[in-house]
Residue, then its C-alpha position, 0 to 999 in steps of 0.5 A: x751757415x758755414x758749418x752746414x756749407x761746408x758739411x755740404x759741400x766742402x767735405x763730401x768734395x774732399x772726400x772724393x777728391x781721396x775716393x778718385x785718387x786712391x781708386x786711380x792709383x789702383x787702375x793705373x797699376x793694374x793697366x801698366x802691368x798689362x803691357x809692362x813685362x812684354x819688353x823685358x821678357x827677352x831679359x826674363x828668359x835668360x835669368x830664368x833659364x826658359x826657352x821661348x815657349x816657356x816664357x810666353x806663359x809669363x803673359x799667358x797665366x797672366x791674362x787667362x787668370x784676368x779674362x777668368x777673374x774679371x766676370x764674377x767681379x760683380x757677384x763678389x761685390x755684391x756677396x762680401x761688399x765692393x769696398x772689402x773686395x777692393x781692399x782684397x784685390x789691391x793688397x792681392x795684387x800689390x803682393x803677387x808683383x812682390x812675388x813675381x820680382x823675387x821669383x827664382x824660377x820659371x815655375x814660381x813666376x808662372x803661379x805668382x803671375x797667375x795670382x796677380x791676374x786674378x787679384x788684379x783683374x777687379x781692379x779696373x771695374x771696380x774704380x769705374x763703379x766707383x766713380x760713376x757711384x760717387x760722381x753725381x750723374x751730370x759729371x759722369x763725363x768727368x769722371x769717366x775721363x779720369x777713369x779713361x785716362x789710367x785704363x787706357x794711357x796705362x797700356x801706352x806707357x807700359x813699354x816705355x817704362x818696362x824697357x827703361x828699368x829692363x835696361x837701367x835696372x833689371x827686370x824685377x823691378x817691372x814689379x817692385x815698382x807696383x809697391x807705392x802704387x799698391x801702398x797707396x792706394x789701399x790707405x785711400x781706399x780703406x780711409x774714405x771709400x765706404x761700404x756698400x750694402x751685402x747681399x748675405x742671403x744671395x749664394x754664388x752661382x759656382x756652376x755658372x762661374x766654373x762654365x764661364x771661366x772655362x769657356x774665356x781661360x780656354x778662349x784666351x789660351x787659344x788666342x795667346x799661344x795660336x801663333x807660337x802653335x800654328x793655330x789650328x794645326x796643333x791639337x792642343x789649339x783645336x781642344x782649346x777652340x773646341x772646348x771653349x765652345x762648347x762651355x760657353x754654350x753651357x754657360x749661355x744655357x744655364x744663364x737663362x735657364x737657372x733661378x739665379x745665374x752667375x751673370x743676370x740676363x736683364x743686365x743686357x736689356x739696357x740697349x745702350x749697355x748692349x751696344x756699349x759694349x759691342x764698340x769697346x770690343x772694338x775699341x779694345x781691339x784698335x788700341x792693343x792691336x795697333x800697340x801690339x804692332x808698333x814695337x815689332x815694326x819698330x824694331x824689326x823693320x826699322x831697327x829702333x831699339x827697344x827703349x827708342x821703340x817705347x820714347x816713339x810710341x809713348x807720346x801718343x798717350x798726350x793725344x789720348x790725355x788732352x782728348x779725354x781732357x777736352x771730353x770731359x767739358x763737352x760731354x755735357x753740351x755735345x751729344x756722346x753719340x757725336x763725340x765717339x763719331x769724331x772720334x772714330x773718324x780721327x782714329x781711322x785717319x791714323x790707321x790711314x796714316x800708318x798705312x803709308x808708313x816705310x822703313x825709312x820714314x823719320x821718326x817725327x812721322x811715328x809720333x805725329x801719327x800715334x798722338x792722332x790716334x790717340x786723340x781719335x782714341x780718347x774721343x771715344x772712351x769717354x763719351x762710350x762709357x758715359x752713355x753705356x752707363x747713364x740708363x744702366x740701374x746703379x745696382x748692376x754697375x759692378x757687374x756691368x763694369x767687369x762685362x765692360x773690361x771683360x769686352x775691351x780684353x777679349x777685343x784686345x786679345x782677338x785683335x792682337x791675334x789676327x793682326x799678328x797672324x796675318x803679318x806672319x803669314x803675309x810676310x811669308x807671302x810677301x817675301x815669295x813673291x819679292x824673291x820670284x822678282x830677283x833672277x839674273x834676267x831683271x838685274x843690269x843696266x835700265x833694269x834692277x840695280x841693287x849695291x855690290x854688296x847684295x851680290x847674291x853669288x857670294x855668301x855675304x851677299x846673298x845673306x843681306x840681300x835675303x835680310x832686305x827682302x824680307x824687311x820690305x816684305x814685312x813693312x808690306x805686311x804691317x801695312x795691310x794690317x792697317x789697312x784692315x785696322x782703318x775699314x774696322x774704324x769705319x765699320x763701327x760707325x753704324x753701331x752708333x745709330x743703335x744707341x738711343x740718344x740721350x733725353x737731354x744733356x745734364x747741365x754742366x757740372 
């Protein structure tokens, strides 16, 4: 009796127990990476010699060789086994970033760079097929909170813990430091993850892979470098918008047209998969987009430097880790659909509240305002990725896996890029119409008064007084941006009366 106890229980507990922590490993990594060079390229461009636009493409080879990588992640599991897949992308991954610390030019980073998006870039929906394969089905709540909690605390704590080794270190060690993580998990995974079934007689649709990847590589480098290129005034940002266009039409095409395509087209009749994925779009862009704002408010409005920027905004990962704790026990006893409800609610109450923000707010104001979000923020990963999964057939959770990761990227990417492009173009508006209120008429007693040392017929004075407007012609800026980021929050609320709620709750697990 104890011996068929414990072969019943005890070992398949333990086992993935090993399963949960190696394939966390893996995502914790992959997610930090996607935020963790940002902070030091300014330390990365004077080493390696690089000009601004030249060391941008650190971050773009990066992300169009994840958004390029991440679609075929089902179709290899599939042909060669997910477990020797993940083997791959791990030892992969953990190998460029050895690379990329020790590269001694620009253009070595740049490849090093690309070959760790691509290996990389399964790693995220690999553990989630994983774990909603070996939890049972009345503890996908918990299992998705574990997940959650390293896709989405990983990108908060990125800049934190870039700009503690930037600063203390050097920059090469944002790499290095992949080396126990990548060691680690690869033992994990090869000692307990089994193998499933290949599908040896099925081919790779290469016809359908090359059309979606040129369609996302061209999309994401029209989204990273718009801005430094003033969108579509540059010739390079037009073909890129263009082509991409016109390879996604392709692709569609031949998704419904060939025998067997690259992405199945029932993967989307599953309507809560569907909608699923149109709500971790936008929660992709609500999260990276607000991340992506805070350091520059910090440090260009408010003067934070830059590790202080990272010590103010990595708390709001508590917010994001007591949620998803809290979910995963009430998944089971509260529909998801009313969880993702509070959860937006909350998340556009902390858009609101940055809406007030000023360039003289405390910083106790900062934190209390980013845990809210990510509370509000973890409210809703958990209970989107359970109910998106809970009716999807176990044999497309792979692929529907990397179209969830490939949709919460895209969100982040066109989110960043519109909420950077209105703060420059609003600044620049901004500052226009703050300058056409100074004029000799409005200053004087009972009208404008500014200090002494804004006097703007001394070259000193015109040059601070110049800095400040342009300081609170930005802080209005990025309060229009969340103003917007606040009416998207409430805009997916409907999306949630698509869903098709839930037969019954599972019995808590």
């Amino acid at each position: 009796m104890i011996r068929r106890t414990l072969a019943a229980g005890g070992a398949p507990a333990l086992r993935r127990s090993m399963i949960t922590v190696a394939v966390m490993l893996a995502t914790i990594m992959q997610a930090l990476d996607t935020t963790i060079a940002n902070v030091a390229l300014p330390h990365m461009q004077g080493g390696l010699s690089a000009t601004q636009d030249q060391i941008s493409w650190v971050l773009t080879s990066y992300l169009v060789a994840t958004a390029i990588m991440i679609p075929p992640t089902g179709a290899l599991a599939r042909r060669f086994g997910r477990k020797r897949l993940f083997l791959v992308a791990v030892g992969g991954f953990t190998v460029a970033s050895m690379l990329c610390g020790a590269a001694g030019s620009l253009a070595e980073i740049v490849v090093y760079r690309l070959l760790q998006g691509a290996f990389g870039a399964s790693l995220v929906p690999l553990s989630q097929a994983v774990l909603l394969d070996t939890y049972p089905r009345e503890k996908y709540g918990r299992a998705m909170a574990m997940w959650g909690l390293g896709v989405m605390v990983g990108p908060i704590l990125g800049p934190t813990l870039g700009g503690y080794l930037t600063e203390f270190h050097d920059w090469r060690w944002i790499f290095y430091i992949n080396l126990p993580f990548g060691l680690l998990a690869l033992f994990g995974i090869a000692a307990f993850l089994p193998e499933t079934n290949r599908d040896r007689e099925r081919g790779f649709d290469w016809f359908g892979f090359l059309l979606l990847s040129l369609a996302v590589g061209l999309f994401q480098l029209m989204l990273d470098r718009g801005e430094l290129k003033d969108w579509f005034a540059s010739p390079e940002i037009l073909a890129a918008a263009v082509l991409s266009l016109l390879f996604l039409y392709m692709f569609l095409v031949h998704m419904f047209t060939a025998e067997r395509p690259f992405i199945e087209p029932r993967l989307f009749h599953d309507r809560n998969f569907s909608v699923g994925l149109l709500l971790m779009f936008v929660v992709g862009a609500l999260l990276l987009s607000s991340l992506a704002l805070l350091p520059p408010f910090m440090s260009h409005v408010m003067d934070y430097p830059v590790l202080l920027a990272g010590q103010v905004i990595a708390p709001r990962g508590i917010g994001t880790a007591l949620a998803m704790l809290l979910v995963g026990r009430m998944i089971n006893r509260i529909e998801p659909r009313l969880i993702i409800l509070l959860g937006l609610l909350v998340a556009a109450w902390s858009m609101h509240l940055m809406a007030g923000f000023t360039p003289d707010m405390p910083a106790s104001a900062l934190i209390w305002t980013g845990v809210v979000q990510g509370f509000g923020l973890g409210f809703i990963f958990v209970p989107l990725s359970t109910i998106a999964f809970a009716t999807l057939a176990p044999d497309r959770r792979t692929e529907g896996a990397a179209m969830f990761s490939l949709m919460r990227n895209l969100g982040g990417s066109i989110g960043i890029s519109v909420v950077v492009g209105l703060v420059v173009r609003n600044t620049q508006a901004n500052h226009a119409a703050i300058a056409g209120m100074l004029d000799p008429f409005r200053l004087g007693p009972g009208r404008l008064a500014m200090p002494e040392a804004w006097d703007w017929h001394a070259g000193a004075g015109a040059a601070h007084l110049n800095e400040e407007v342009t300081r609170q012609a930005a802080a209005l800026a990025y309060v229009n941006d969340f103003h917007l980021m606040t009416w998207v929050s409430l805009l997916a609320v409907p999306l949630l009366l698509l869903f098709r709620p839930p037969a019954q709750h599972a019995a808590p697990g």
